[in-house]
VMD Tcl script that draws the C-alpha trace (Angstrom):
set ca {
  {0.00 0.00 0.00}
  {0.76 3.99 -0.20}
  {3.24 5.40 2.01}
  {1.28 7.15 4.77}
  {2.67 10.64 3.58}
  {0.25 9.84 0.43}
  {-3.41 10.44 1.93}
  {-5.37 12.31 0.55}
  {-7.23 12.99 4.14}
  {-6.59 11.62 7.67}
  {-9.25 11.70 10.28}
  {-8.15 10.98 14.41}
  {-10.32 9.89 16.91}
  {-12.33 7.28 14.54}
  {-13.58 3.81 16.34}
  {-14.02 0.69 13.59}
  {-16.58 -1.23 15.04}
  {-15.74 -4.45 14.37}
  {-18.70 -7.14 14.35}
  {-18.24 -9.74 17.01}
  {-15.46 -8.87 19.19}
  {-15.05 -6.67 22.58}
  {-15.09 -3.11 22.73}
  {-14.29 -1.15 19.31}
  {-10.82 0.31 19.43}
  {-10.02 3.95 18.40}
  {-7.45 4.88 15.62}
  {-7.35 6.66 11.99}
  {-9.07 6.70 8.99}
  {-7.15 7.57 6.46}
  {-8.41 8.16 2.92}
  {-5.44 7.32 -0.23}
  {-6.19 7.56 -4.32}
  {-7.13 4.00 -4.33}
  {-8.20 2.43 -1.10}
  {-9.60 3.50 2.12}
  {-7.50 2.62 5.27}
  {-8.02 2.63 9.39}
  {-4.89 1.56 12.05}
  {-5.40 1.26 15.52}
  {-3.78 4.05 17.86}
  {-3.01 1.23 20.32}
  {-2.29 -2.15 18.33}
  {-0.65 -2.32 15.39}
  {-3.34 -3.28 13.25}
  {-4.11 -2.37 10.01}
  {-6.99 -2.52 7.77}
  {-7.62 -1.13 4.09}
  {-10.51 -2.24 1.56}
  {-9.75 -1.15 -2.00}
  {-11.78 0.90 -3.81}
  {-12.79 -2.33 -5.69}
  {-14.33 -3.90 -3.04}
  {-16.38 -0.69 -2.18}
  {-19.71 -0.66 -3.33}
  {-21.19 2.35 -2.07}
  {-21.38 4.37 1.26}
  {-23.86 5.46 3.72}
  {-23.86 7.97 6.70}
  {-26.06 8.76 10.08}
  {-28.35 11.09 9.55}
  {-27.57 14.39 11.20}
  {-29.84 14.04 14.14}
  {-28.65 10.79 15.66}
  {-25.72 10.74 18.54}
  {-23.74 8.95 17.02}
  {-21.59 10.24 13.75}
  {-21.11 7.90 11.77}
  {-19.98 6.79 8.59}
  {-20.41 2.97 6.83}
  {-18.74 1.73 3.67}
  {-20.65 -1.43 1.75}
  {-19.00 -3.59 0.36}
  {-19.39 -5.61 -2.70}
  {-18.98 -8.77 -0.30}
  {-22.58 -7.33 1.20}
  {-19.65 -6.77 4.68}
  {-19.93 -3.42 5.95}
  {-17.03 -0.94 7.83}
  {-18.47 0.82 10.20}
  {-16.86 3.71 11.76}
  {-18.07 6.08 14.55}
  {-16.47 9.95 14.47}
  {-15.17 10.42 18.18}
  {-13.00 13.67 18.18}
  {-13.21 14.50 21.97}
  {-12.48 18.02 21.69}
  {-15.45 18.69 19.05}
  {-19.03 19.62 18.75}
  {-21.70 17.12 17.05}
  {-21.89 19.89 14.40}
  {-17.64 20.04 13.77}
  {-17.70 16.06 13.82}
  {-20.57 16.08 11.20}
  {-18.34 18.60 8.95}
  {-15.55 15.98 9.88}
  {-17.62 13.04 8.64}
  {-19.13 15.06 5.70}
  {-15.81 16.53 4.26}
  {-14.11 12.65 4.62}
  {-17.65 11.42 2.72}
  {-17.28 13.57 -0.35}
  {-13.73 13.20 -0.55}
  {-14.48 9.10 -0.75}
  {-16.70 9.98 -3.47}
  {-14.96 11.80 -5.29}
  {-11.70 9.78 -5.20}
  {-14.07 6.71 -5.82}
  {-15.30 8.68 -9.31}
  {-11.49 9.37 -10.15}
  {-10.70 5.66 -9.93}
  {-13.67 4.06 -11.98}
  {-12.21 6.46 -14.84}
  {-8.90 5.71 -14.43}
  {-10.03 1.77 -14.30}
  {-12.16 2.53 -17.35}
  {-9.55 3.84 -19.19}
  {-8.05 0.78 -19.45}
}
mol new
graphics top color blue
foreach p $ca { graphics top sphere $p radius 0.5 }
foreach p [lrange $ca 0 end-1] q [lrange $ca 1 end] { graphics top cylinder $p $q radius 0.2 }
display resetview
């Protein structure tokens, strides 16, 4: 994968809930040209889905507690992840989410080209 330097936006303070286990640990999401990526703050674990695998994504609407942010996959798995930034209003995590969102998009409508061109 990209060096880190690469992304195209990092966001701190993001929890992957992950189906099944414990509690959902806390790290950063970090968008690149061709896949998405999270790593743990505390573990050294790593996980990326290619923009191949993403289907589509979906978001909390504005008025529910939690900010969130899901990517389907075309598996029909889901990523979950939950906005957390203690230092920020519901309103400056929504931008946060938001702004990450539309990036995804957009980087997701650069790569079908490129992939098209081909």
């Amino acid at each position: 994968m990209a060096d880190e330097t690469e992304a195209l936006m990092r966001v701190d303070h993001v929890k992957y809930r992950k189906a099944g286990e414990g509690k959902s640990p806390i790290g950063r999401l970090a968008l690149f040209s061709d896949y998405v990526e999270w790593r743990d703050n505390a573990r050294p674990e790593v996980f990326t889905w290619e923009f191949t695998r993403i289907y589509g994504q979906r978001v909390s609407q504005p008025h529910k507690s939690k900010v969130q942010l899901q990517l389907v996959l075309t598996n029909d798995e889901k990523a979950t992840f939950v906005f957390l930034n203690p230092g920020s209003s519901q309103e400056d995590l929504l931008k946060e989410r938001d702004g990450f969102k539309v990036k995804l998009m957009n980087a997701l409508i650069q790569h079908g080209r490129r992939e098209n061109e081909f």
